[in-house]
C-alpha positions as CSV (number, residue, x, y, z in Angstrom):
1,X,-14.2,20.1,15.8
2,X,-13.5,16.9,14.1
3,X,-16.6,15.4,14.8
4,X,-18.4,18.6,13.7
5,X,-16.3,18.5,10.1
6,X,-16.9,14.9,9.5
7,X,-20.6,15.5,10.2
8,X,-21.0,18.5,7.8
9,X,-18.8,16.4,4.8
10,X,-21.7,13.9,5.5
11,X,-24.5,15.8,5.1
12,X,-22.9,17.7,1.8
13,X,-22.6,14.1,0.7
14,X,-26.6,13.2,1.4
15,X,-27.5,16.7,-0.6
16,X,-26.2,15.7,-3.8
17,X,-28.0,12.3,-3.3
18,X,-31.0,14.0,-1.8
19,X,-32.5,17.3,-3.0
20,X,-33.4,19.8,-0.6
21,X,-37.1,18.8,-0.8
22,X,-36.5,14.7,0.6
23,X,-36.5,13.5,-2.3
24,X,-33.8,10.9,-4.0
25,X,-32.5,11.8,-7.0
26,X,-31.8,9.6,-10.1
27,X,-29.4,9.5,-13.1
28,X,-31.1,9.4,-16.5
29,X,-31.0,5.4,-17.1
30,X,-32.3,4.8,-13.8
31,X,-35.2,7.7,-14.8
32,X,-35.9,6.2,-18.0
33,X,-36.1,2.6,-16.3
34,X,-38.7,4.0,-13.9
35,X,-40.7,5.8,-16.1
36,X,-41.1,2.4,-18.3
37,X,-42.0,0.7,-15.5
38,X,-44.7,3.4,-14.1
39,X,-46.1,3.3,-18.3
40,X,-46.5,-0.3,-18.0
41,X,-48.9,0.3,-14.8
42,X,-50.8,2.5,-16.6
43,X,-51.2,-0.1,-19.5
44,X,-52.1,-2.2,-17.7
45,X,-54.9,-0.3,-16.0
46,X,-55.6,0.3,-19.7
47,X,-55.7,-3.2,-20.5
48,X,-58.0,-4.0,-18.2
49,X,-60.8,-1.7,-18.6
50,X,-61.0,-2.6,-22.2
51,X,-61.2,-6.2,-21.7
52,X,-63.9,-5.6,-19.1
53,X,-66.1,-3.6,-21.9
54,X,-64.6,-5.1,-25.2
55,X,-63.0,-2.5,-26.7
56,X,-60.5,-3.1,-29.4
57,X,-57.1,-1.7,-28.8
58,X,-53.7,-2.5,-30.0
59,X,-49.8,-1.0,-29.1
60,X,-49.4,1.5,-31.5
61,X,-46.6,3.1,-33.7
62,X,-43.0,2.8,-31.9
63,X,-44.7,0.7,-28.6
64,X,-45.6,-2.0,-31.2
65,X,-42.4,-1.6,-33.3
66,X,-40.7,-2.8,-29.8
67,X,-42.7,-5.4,-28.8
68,X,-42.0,-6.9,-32.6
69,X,-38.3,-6.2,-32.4
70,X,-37.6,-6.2,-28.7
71,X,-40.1,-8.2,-27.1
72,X,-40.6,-4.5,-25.0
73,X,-39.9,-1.0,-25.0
74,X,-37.4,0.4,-27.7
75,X,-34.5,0.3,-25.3
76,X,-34.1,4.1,-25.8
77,X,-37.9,4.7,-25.8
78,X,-39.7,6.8,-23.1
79,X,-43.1,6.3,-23.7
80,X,-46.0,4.2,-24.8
81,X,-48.7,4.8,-28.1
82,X,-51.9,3.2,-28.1
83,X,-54.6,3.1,-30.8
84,X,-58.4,2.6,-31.4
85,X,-60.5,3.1,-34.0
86,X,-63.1,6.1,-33.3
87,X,-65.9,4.6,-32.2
88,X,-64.1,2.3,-29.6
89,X,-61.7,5.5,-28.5
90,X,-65.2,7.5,-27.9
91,X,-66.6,4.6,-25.8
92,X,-63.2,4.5,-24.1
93,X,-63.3,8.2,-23.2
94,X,-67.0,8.0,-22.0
95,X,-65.9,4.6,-19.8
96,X,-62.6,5.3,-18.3
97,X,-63.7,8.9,-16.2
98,X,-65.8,6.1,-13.8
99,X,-63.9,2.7,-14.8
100,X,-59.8,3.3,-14.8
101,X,-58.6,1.8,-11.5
102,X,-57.9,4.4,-8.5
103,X,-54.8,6.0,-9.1
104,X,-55.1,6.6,-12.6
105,X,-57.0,9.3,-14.8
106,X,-58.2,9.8,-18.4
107,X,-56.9,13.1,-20.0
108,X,-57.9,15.4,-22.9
109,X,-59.0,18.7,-24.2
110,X,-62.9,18.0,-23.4
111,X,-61.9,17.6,-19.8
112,X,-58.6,19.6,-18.9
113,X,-57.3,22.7,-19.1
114,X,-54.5,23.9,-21.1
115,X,-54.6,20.7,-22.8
116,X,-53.6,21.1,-26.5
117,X,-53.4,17.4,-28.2
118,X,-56.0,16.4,-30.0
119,X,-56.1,12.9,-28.5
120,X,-56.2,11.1,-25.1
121,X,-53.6,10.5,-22.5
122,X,-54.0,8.3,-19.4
123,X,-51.8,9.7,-16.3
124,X,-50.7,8.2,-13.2
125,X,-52.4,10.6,-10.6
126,X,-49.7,11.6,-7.6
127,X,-47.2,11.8,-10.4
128,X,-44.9,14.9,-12.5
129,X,-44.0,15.2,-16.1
130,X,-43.1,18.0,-16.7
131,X,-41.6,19.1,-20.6
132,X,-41.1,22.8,-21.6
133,X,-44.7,22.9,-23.9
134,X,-46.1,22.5,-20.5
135,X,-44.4,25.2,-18.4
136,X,-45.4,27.1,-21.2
137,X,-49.1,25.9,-21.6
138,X,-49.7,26.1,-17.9
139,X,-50.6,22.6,-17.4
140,X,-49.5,19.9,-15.2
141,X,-49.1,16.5,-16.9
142,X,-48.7,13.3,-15.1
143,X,-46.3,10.3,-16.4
144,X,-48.8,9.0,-19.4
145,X,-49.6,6.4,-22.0
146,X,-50.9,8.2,-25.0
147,X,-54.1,7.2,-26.6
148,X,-54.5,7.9,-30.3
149,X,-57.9,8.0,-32.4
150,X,-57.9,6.2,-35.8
151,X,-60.4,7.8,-38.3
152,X,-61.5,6.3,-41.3
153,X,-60.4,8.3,-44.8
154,X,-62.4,9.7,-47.6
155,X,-62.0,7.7,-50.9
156,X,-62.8,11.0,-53.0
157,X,-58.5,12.4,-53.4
158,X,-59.6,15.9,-52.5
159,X,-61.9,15.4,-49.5
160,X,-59.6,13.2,-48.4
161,X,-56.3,15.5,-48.6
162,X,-58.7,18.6,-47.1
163,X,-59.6,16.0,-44.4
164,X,-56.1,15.6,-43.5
165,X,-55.3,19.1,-43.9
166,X,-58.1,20.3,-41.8
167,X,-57.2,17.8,-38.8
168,X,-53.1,18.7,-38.9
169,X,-54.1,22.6,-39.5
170,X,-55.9,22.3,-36.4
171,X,-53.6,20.1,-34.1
172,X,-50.4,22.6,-35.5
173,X,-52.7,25.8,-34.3
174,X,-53.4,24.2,-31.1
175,X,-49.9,23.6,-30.3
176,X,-48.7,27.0,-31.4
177,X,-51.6,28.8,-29.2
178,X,-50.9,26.3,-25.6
179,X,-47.0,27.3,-26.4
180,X,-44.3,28.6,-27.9
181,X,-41.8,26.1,-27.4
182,X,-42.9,24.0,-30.4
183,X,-40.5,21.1,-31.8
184,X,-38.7,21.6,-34.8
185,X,-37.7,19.4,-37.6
186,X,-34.0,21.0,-38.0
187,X,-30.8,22.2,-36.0
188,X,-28.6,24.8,-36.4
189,X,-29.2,28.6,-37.9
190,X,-32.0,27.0,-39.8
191,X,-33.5,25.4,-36.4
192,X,-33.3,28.6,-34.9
193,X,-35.1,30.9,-37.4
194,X,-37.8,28.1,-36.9
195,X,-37.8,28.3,-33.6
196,X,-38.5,32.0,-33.7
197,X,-41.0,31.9,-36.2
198,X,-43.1,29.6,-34.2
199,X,-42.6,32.0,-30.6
200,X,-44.1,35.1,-32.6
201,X,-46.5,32.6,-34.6
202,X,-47.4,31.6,-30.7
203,X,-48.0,35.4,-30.0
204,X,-49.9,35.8,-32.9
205,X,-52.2,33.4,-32.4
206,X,-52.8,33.7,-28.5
207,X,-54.3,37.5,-29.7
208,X,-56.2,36.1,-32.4
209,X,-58.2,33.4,-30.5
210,X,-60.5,34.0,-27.7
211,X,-61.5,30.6,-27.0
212,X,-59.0,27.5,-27.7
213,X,-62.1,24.6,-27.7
214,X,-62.4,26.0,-31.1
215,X,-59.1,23.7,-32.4
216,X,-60.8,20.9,-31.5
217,X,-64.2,21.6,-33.0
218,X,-62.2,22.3,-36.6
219,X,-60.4,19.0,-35.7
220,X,-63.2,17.4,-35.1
221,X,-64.9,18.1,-38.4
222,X,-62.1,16.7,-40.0
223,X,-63.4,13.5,-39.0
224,X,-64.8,11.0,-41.7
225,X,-68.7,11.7,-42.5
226,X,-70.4,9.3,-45.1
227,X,-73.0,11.8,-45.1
228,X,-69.9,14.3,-46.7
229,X,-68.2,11.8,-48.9
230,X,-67.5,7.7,-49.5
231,X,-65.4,6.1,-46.6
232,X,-62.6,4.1,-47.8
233,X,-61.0,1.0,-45.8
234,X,-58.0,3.1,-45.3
235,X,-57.5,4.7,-41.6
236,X,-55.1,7.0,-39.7
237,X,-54.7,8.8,-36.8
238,X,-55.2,12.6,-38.0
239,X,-53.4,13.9,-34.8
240,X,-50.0,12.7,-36.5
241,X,-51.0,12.4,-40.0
242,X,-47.6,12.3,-41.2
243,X,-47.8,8.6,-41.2
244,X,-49.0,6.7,-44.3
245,X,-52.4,5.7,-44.3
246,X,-53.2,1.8,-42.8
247,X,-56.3,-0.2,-44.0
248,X,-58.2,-1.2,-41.7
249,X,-58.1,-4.6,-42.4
250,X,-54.5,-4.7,-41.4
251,X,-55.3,-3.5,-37.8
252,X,-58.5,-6.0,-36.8
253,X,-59.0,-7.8,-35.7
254,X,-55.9,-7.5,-33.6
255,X,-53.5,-10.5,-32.6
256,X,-50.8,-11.0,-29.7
257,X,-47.7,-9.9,-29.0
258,X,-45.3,-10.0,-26.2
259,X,-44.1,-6.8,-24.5
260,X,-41.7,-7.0,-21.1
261,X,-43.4,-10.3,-20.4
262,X,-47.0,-9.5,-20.8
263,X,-49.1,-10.5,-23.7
264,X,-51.3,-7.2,-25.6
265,X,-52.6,-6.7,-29.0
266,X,-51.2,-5.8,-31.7
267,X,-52.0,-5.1,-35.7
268,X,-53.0,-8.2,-36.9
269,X,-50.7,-8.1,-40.5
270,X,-48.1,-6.6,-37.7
271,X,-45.0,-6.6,-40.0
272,X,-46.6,-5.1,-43.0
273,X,-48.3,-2.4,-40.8
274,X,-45.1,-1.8,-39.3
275,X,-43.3,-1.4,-43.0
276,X,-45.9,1.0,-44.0
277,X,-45.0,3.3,-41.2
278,X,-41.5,2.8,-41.0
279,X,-40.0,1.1,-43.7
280,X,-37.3,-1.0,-43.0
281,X,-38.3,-1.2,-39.0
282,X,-36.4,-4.2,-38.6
283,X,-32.6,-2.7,-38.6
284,X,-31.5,-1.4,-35.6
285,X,-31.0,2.7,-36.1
286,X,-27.0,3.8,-35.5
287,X,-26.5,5.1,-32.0
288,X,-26.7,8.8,-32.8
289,X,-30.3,8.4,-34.7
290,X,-32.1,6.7,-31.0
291,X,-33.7,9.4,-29.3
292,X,-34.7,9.4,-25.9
293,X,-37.6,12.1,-25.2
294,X,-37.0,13.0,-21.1
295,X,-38.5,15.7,-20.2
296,X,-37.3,18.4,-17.8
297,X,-38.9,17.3,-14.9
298,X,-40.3,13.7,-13.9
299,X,-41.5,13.3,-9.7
300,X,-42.3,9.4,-10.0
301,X,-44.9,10.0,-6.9
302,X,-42.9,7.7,-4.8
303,X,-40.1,9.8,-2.8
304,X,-38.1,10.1,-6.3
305,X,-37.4,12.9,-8.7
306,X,-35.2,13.1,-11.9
307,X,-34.6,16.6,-13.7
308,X,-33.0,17.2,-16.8
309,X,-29.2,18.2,-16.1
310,X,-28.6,16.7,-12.9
């Protein structure tokens, strides 16, 4: 009887190591530093096909901030940002369907379903990432790098300001429709009411449209036309368009940077790109302003799991 008890105290033991499906579980800083390793896999697949074709790329927004401040990923960061202009993101999107490395898979709304971003994301195939916008959108995301479009700007003030308008009306929409578990930019009672506004805005506008390709075809008519207006130097990624506008001339050509002991491309005026985004990037933020982003569900594709809780 002994024997038996010691045997059953072991297995109890192995469960909360092990779930019931064989896989290990992991505590969130051993989550966070597999996920930044399985990115870097992925960036480097990235890397490599747009060396092999010459396209321009650089680490974007918080992925560059921590290769300028941390020689890698933002210690509390959970994912990577990359950037191209248009013309080299289309060229990307046409190349990497046949050219990405096995394993690995080129993302968006012209090619998935339930996909409501109105960029690219490159997942690790085999892999789970799983955040509540998904459950709720129906789709299955692997672990990812994102891929963000730069567009040039109009010089004209008002074609420029519907531009940007037009672009972040329709990424907003597009969120709202593929879910109603939308981020908000408060807490508390005022979090809340927003919150509910955006689950009956979600119901709302799953009645009203019939066919979600039509976000992106708005979006896409956002996109700069000298045929419409004057392009200026001036660029920005209209799927986040809360960001100050960069010229162009700041971005390329790109220079070098490390990140966790590889060498990729960054803005070349780095630092003043960096201020215009951030403003005072340098200063490390107090503990309760760093933000880790887990999701509630990551399967690394290799016998592990973590999920958000446990």
């Amino acid at each position: 009887m002994a024997f038996s008890i010691d045997l059953f105290a072991r297995a109890l033991l192995i469960l909360k190591i092990v779930n019931w499906n064989g896989f290990s579980k992991m505590n969130d800083s051993e989550a966070l530093s597999h996920l930044q390793a399985a990115e870097l896999k992925i960036l480097d697949a990235i890397a490599s096909l747009c060396a092999k074709f010459d396209i321009n790329w650089w680490l974007d927004g918080g992925t560059c901030l921590g290769a300028m401040r941390h020689n890698g990923f933002i210690p509390w960061d959970d994912d990577i940002d990359i950037g191209m202009m248009r013309s080299d993101y289309e060229r990307f999107c046409e190349l990497a369907p046949k050219e990405l490395q096995p394993g690995f898979s080129l993302h968006n709304s012209q090619n998935t379903d339930c996909y409501a971003a109105m960029f690219s994301k490159v997942y690790m195939d085999g892999t789970r990432f799983e955040n509540q916008e998904g459950r709720d959108a129906g789709s299955a995301m692997g672990i990812f790098v994102d891929v963000f479009p730069y567009d040039y700007l109009y010089v004209d003030a008002n074609l420029r300001s519907r531009q940007i308008k037009t672009a972040s009306s329709a990424q907003r929409l597009s969120y709202l429709y593929h879910s109603g578990s939308i981020s908000v930019p408060h807490k508390g009672m005022l979090g809340e009411i927003e919150k509910a506004v955006c689950v009956l805005l979600h119901g709302i506008e799953r009645m009203r449209c019939k066919d979600p390709r039509q976000y992106q075809d708005r979006f896409d008519n956002a996109i700069g036309d000298d045929n419409v207006g004057q392009i200026s130097n001036e660029c920005l990624t209209l799927a986040w368009p809360n960001m100050a506008p960069v010229p162009v001339d700041d971005i390329l050509p790109t220079c070098r940077a490390k990140f966790e002991g590889r060498s990729y491309p960054v803005p070349r005026c780095t630092e003043r790109y960096l201020t215009t985004m951030y403003g005072d990037w340098k200063s490390i933020p107090a503990p309760e302003d760093r933000h880790t982003h887990l999701p509630l569900l990551i399967d690394f594709g290799d016998g592990q799991i973590w999920e958000s809780g446990n």
